[in-house]
C-alpha positions as CSV (number, residue, x, y, z in Angstrom):
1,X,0.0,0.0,0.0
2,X,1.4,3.7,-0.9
3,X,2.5,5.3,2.1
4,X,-0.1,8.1,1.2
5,X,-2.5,6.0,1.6
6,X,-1.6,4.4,5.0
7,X,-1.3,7.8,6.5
8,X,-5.2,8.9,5.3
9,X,-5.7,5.7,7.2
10,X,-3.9,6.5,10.3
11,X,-5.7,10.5,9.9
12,X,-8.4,10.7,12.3
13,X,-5.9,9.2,15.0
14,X,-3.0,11.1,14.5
15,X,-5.5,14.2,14.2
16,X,-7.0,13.4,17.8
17,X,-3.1,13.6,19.0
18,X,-2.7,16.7,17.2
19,X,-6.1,18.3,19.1
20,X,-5.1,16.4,22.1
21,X,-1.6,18.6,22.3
22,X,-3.5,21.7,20.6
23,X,-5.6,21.8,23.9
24,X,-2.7,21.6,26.2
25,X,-0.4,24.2,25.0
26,X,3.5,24.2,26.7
27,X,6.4,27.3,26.5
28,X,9.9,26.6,25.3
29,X,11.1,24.4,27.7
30,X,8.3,23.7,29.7
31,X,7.1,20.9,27.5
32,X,7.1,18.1,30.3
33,X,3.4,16.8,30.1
34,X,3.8,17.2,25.9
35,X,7.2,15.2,26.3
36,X,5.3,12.6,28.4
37,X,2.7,12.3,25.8
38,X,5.4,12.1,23.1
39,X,7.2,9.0,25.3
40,X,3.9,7.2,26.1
41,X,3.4,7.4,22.0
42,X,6.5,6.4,21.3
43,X,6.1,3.3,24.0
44,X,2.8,2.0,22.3
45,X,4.7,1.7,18.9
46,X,7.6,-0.6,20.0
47,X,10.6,1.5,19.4
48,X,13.8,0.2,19.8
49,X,15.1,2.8,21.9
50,X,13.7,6.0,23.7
51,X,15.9,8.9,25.8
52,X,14.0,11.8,27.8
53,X,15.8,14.9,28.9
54,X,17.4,15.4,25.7
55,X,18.2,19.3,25.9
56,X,16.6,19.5,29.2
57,X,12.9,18.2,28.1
58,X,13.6,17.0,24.5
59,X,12.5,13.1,23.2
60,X,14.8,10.9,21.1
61,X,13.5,7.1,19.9
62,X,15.2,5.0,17.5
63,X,13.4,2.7,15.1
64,X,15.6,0.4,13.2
65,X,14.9,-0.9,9.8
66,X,14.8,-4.6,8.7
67,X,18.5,-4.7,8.2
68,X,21.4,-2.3,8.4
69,X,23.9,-3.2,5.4
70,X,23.9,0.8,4.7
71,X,25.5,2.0,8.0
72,X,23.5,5.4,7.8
73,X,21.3,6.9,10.5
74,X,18.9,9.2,9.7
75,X,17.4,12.0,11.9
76,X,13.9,13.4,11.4
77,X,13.1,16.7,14.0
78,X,9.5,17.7,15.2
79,X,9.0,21.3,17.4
80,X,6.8,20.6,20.7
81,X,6.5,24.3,22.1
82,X,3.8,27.0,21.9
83,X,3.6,30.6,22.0
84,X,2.3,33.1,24.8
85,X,-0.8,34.4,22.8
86,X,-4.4,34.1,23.9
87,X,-6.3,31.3,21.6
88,X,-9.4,33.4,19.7
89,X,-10.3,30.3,17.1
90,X,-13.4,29.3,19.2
91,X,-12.5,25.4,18.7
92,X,-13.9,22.9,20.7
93,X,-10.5,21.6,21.3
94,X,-9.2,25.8,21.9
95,X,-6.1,25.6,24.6
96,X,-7.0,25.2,28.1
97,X,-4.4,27.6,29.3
98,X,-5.6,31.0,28.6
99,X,-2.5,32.6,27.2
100,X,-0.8,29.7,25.9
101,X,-1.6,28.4,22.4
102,X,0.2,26.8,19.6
103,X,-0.5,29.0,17.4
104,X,2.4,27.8,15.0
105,X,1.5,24.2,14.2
106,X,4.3,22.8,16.2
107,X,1.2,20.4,17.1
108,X,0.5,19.5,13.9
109,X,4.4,18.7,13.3
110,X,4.6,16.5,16.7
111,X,1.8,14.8,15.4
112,X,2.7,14.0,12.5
113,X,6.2,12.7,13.3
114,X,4.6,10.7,16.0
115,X,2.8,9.1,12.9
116,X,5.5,8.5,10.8
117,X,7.3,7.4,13.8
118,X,4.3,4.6,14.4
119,X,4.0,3.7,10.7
120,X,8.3,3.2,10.4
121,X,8.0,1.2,13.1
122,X,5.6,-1.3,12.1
123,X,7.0,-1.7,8.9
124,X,10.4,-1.3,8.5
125,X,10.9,-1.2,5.8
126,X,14.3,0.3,5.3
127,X,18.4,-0.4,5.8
128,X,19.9,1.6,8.3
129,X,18.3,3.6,11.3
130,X,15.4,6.5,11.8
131,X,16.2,9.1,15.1
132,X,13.1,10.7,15.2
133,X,13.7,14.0,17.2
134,X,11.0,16.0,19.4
135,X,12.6,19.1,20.7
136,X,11.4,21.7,23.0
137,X,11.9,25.9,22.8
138,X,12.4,26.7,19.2
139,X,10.1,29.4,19.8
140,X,13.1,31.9,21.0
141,X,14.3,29.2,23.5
142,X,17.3,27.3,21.3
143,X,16.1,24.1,21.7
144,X,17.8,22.7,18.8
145,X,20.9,23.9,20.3
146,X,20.5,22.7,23.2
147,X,19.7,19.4,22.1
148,X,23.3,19.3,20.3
149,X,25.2,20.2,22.8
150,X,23.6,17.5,25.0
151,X,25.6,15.4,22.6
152,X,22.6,14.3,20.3
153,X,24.3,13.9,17.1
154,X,27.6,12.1,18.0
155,X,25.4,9.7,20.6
156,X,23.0,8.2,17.7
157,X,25.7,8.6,15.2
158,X,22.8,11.5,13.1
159,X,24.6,11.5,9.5
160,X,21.7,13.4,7.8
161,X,18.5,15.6,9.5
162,X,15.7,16.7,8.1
163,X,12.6,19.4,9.4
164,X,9.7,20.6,8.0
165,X,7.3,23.5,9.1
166,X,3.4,24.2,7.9
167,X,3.0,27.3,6.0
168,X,-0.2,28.9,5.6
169,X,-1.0,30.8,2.3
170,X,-0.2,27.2,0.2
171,X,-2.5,24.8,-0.9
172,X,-2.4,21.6,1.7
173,X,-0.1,19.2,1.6
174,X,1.7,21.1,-1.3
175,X,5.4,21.5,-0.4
176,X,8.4,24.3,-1.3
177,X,12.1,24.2,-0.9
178,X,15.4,26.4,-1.7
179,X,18.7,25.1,-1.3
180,X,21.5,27.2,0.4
181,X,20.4,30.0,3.1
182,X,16.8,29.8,3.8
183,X,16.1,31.5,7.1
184,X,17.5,34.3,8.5
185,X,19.8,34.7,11.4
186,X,18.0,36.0,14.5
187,X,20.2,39.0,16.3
188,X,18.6,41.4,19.4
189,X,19.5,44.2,20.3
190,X,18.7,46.4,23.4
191,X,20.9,50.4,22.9
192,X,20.5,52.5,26.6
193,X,20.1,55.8,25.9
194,X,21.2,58.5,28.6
195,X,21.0,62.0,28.7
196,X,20.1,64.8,30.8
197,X,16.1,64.6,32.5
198,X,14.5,68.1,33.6
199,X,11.4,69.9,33.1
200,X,9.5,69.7,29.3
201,X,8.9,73.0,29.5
202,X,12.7,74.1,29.8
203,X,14.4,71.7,26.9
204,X,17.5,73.8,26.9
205,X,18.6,72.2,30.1
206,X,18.1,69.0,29.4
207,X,20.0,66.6,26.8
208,X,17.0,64.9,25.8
209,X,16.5,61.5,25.4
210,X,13.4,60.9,23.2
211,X,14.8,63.4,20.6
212,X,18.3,61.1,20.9
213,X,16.5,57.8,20.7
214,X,14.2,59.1,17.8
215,X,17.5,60.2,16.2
216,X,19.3,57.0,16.5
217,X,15.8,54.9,15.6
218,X,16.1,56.8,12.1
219,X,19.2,56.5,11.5
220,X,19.3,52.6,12.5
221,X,17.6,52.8,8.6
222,X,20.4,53.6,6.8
223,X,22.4,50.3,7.5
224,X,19.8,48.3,5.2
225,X,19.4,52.0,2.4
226,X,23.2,52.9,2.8
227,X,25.2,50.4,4.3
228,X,24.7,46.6,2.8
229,X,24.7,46.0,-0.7
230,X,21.7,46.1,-2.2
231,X,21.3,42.7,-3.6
232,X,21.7,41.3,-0.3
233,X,19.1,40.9,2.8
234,X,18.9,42.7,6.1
235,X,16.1,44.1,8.3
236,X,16.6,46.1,11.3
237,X,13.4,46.7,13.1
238,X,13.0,48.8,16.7
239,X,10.6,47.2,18.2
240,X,9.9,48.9,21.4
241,X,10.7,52.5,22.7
242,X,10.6,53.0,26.9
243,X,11.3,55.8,29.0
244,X,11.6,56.2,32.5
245,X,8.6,59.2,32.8
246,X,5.1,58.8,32.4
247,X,4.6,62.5,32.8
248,X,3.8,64.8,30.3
249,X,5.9,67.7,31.8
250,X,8.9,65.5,32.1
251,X,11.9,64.7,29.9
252,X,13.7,61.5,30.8
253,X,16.8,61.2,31.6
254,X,16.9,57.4,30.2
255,X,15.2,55.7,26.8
256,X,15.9,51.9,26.8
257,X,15.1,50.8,23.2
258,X,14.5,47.2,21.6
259,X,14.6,45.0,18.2
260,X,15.8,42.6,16.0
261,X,18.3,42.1,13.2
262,X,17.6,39.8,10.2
263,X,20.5,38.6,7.6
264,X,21.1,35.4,5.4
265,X,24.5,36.0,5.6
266,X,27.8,35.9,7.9
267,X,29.8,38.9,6.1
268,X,26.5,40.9,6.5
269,X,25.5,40.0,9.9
270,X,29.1,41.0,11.4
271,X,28.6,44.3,9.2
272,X,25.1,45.5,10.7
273,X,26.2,44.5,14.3
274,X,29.1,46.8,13.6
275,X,27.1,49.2,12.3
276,X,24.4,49.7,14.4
277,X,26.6,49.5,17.5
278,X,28.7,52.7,16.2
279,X,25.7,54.3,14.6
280,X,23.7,54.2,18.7
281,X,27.4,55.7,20.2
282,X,28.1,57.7,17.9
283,X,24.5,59.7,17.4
284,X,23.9,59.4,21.0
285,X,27.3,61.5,21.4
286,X,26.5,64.3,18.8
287,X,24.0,65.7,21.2
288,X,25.9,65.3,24.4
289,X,24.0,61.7,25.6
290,X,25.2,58.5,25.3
291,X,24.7,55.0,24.4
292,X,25.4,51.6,25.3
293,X,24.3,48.3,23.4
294,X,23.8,45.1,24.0
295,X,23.6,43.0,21.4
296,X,23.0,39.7,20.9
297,X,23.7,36.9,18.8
298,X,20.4,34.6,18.3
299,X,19.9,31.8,16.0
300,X,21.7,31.5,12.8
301,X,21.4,31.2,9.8
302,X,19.4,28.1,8.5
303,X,20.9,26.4,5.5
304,X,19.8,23.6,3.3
305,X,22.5,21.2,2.3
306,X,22.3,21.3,-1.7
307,X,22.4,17.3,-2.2
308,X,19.9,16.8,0.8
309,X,17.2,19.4,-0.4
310,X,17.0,17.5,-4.2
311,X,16.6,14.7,-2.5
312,X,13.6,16.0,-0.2
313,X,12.3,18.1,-3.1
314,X,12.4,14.9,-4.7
315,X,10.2,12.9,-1.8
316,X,7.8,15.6,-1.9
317,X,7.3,15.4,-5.6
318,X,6.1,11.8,-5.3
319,X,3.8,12.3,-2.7
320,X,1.9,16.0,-4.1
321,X,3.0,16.1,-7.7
322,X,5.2,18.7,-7.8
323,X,8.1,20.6,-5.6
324,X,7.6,24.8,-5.5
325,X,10.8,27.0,-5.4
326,X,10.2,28.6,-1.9
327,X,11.0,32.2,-1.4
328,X,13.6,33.2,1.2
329,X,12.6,33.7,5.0
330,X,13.8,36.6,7.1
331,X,11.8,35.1,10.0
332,X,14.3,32.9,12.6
333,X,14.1,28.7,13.0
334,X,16.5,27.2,15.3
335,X,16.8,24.0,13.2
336,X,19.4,26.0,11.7
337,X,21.9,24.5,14.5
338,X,21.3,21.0,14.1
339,X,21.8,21.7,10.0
340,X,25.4,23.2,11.1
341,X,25.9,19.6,13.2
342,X,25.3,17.8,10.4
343,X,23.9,18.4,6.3
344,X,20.2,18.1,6.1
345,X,17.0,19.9,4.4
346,X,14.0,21.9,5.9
347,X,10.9,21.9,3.3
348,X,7.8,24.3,4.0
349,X,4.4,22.3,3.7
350,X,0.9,23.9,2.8
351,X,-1.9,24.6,5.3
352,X,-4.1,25.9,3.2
353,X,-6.2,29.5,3.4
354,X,-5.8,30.0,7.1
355,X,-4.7,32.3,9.7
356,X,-0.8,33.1,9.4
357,X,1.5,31.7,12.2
358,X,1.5,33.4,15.2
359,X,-1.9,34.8,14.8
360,X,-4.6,34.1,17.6
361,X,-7.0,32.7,15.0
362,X,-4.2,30.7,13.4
363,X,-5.0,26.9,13.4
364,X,-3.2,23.7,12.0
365,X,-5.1,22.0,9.1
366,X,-5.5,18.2,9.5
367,X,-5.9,17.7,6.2
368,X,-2.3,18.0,5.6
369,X,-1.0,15.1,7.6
370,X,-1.4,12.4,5.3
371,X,1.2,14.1,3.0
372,X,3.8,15.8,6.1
373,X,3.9,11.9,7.4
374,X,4.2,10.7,4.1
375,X,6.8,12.8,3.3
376,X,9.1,12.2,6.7
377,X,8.4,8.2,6.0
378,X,9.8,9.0,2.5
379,X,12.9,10.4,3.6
380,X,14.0,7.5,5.6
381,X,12.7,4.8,3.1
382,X,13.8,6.5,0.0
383,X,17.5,7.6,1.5
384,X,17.7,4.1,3.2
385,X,15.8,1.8,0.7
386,X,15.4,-1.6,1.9
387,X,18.0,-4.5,0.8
């Protein structure tokens, strides 16, 4: 029977797993009744082997094919974690926590490699070995990082990994792909303006902080207009503008402000932190204040491995007819450090005409499972084909 086929089978129980974790929504690493659910899963299919605790509340189960002639292991990672929005889809199965919903289909991916997981291990049928991977706190929390520096890679001997995220706006269960840099490095920033505070209504003896945070805000522009070649990506957003007064009459005598930095590239990550570091100083000091920034490296930049993305492009042709070109992503995924561990591919999957990710109406179509389990099955059967 085509794998497709198995999985529209398994569909109405791998959906009540998804609604079953959409109802009971966990933050970054604070997956532990999720990981539980994940282990008791992963029990009831007769894996070889499972490991809990796997950057701090990560799963890790082993299936082994029918033989092993091919020496290869392959890895395929699932997100667990929510976001801190409140849920306003009016589901029957809406979170239970008010404030915490997954409102980025990391249940619809955990349910769907639970699937795969169930189907590889009552069939087999491959030569070599399948790590599938459940990892906590990829929303901002580094999960993936975490979860190789606990070792994960060298300990199951991971030659290849693969990932795959729902992405509203596509038809369901179609996929898209790009080889090289596909999402963006994920840099913070915080710049502490101070100055001089005093009364609003007598500027001149003040060195005024709003004016020199407003000043460096604008200027933070030019990096992206002036600085960085043109045919190359950056975005530098400020995000959040506080001062100490909440008077009218008063100027403050500090401005903290906050955002994010978005490249594809080294070179041009080094550049804008240089930049906007001297940029903060260096305005801030024209009008007598000054500025200090912290910045911060955050996840890097995710890239596809080129002989690992035909290959999945590949897969997903088989199972939807067709592979799409996908466009480059300044948004952040933290898959990006088990791709630098070891050479892998991260495909984008349709879910259809709904909310976009992070929305409070977003919701994961179930639909779409048949073809995200069929394509993680087809990974490890088509990379691995039996002997």
């Amino acid at each position: 029977m085509p794998i497709k086929n198995r999985f529209a089978e398994l569909q109405p129980e791998i959906a009540g797993w998804r609604r079953h974790l959409h109802e009971n929504p966990e933050l970054l690493f604070d997956t532990h009744e999720t990981s539980a659910f994940v282990e008791e899963r992963l029990k009831e299919f007769g894996v070889d082997e499972i490991a809990t605790g796997i950057g701090r509340t990560g799963v890790v189960a082993v299936i082994k094919g029918k033989t092993n002639t091919s020496g290869k292991t392959i890895g395929l990672r699932a997100d667990m974690d929510a976001l801190p929005i409140l849920e306003a889809t009016g589901l029957d199965y809406a979170s239970k926590t008010p404030g915490k919903m997954h409102a980025c289909g990391h249940d619809g991916h955990t349910a769907m490699l639970l699937g795969a997981a169930k189907y590889l291990a009552e069939t087999r049928n491959f030569d070599g070995t399948c790590v599938v991977i459940f990892q906590p706190a990829e929303e901002g929390g580094g999960g993936g990082k975490e979860m190789v520096d606990d070792g994960m890679m060298d300990r199951w001997n991971i030659d290849e990994v693969y990932g795959m995220h729902n992405w509203p706006g596509h038809a369901v269960g179609s996929f898209a792909i790009r080889p090289g840099s596909f999402f963006a490095a994920a840099d913070q920033f915080e710049i502490f303006v101070e100055g001089q505070g005093g009364h609003a209504a007598k500027p001149h003896e003040t060195i005024d902080t709003t004016l020199v945070a407003s000043h460096i805000v604008i200027a933070l522009q030019s990096i992206a207009s002036r600085n960085v070649n043109p045919v190359e990506q950056v975005v530098v957003s400020v995000t959040s503008f506080e001062t100490e007064s909440k008077a009218h009459n008063v100027i403050p005598q500090k401005v903290k402000l906050r955002g994010t930095v978005r490249t594809l590239d080294n070179d041009v990550q080094d550049l804008a932190e240089a930049k906007l570091i001297k940029i903060a100083e260096t305005t801030a000091e024209v009008f007598g204040a000054k500025a200090v920034v912290d910045y911060k490296r955050g996840y890097p930049v995710m890239v596809n491995a080129e002989e690992q993305t035909e290959f999945a492009a590949d897969v997903a042709s088989k199972i939807s007819g067709g592979c799409d070109d996908a466009p480059l992503v300044m948004g952040g995924e933290d898959f990006a450090f088990m791709l630098n561990a070891r050479p892998g591919a991260y495909i984008l999957m349709g879910n259809g005409d709904t909310a976009a990710v992070h929305h409070p109406e977003y919701n994961f179509d179930d639909e779409a499972i048949p073809a995200g389990c069929s394509w993680w099955a087809g990974i490890v059967e088509n990379r691995m084909p039996a002997a």
